[in-house]
N, C-alpha and C positions, 0 to 999 in steps of 0.2 A: 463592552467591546472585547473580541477576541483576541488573545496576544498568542502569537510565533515566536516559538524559542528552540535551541538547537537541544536535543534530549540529552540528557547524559548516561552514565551506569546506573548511576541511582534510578531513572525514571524505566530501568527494567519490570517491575512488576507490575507498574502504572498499566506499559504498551500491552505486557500480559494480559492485565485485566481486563483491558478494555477491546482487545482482541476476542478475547470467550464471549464478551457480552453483545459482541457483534456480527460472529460469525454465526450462533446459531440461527437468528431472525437473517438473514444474508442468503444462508447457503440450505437452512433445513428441506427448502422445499426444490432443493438442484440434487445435493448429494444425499447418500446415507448417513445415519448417526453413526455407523460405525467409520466412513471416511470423514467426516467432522472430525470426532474424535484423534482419530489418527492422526490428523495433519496437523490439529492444534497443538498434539503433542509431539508431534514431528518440528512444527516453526517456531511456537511461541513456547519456549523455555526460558524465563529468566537468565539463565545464566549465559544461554546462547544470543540473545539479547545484547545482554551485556558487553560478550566477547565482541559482538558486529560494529557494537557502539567505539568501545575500547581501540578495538584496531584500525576502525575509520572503513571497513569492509562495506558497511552500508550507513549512510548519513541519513540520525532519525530529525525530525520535526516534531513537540508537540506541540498542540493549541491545547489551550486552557481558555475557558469560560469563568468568569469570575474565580480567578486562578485555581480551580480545576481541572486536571486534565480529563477532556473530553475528545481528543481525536490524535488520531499521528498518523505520518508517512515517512516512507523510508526509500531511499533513490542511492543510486552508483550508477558510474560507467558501466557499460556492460564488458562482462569478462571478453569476449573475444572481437569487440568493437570500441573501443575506447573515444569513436567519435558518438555514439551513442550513447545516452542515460538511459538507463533501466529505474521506472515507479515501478516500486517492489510492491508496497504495500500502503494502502490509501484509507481508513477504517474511522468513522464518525462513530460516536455512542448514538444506538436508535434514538436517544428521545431529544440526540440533538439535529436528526435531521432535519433539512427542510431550513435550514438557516444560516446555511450559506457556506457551511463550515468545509465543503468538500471543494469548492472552487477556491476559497481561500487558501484552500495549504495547496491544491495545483496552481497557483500564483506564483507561492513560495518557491516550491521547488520548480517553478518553470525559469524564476529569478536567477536562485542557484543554478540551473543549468547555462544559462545565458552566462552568466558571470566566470563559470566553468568553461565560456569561449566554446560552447558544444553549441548543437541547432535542430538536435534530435530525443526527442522524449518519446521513448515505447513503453508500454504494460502491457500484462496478459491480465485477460477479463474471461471468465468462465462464459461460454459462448449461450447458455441459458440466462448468466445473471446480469437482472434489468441495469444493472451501474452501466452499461454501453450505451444508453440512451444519453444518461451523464457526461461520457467520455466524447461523444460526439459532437457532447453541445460545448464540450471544453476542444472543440478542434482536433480531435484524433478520428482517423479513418483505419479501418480495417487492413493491414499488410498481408497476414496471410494467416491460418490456420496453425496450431498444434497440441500436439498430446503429450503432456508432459508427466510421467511416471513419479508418483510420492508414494514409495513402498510400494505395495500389492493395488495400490488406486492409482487414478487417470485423472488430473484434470484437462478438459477437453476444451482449450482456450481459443478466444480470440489473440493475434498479436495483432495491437496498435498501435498508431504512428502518429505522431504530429511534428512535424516542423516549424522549429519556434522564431 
């Protein structure tokens, strides 16, 4: 049985790691290796991690699999909507897909958001990658369109909505 826990600093290299191992089978065949690269090492720093954790900027979740961490997400308000949460980041290990573990932790934090007296969850979803098929069977519909600049790269996103 999967257990939700709230992550702390220490689980910094954990989300690291399991971010690398998940974005290249995710995104190899959307972006370049060279914009992989960049953005991993643009988001998934350790210590920037840490600092997100530390200052409560973004509230992580991991699950663990026979206490293993095998996935996490990460939500806040959004900066200039505070009736809005922002799902930052949503990322299962490939070989734990397929079991369930991506609706579990949108449970979680749909909980958290509820509890947080909010009634709106958005993400951006790369407007190629299959997770939208996901996010629609979790109740999110498409709001609008954007392109959002990471250094000299573009992610070309869906923005999502669901009303909790």
């Amino acid at each position: 049985m999967p257990v939700i826990r709230p992550a702390t600093m220490a689980d910094a290299d954990c989300i690291v790691k399991i971010a690398h191992q998940t974005w290249w089978p995710t995104y190899r065949d959307i972006l370049s290796t060279e914009q992989i690269t960049h953005m991993l090492e643009a988001i998934y720093i350790s210590d920037k991690i840490a600092e997100q954790i530390e200052s409560g900027i973004q509230q992580y979740l991991i699950l663990e699999e026979d206490e293993e961490p095998v996935a996490f997400a990460a939500y806040s308000p959004r900066e200039d909507d505070a009736q809005i949460y922002k799902l930052h980041k949503l990322y299962c290990l490939p070989k734990t897909q397929g079991k369930g573990y991506g609706k579990i932790l949108m449970e979680a934090v749909t909980n958290e958001v509820k509890q947080a007296g909010k009634q709106v969850l958005e993400l951006n979803v790369n407007r190629n990658n299959n997770a939208k098929s996901f996010y629609e069977k979790m109740g999110f519909n498409v709001a609008y369109e954007e392109d959002v600049a990471i250094g000299p790269y573009w992610m070309n996103d869906y923005v999502m909505r669901r009303n909790l």
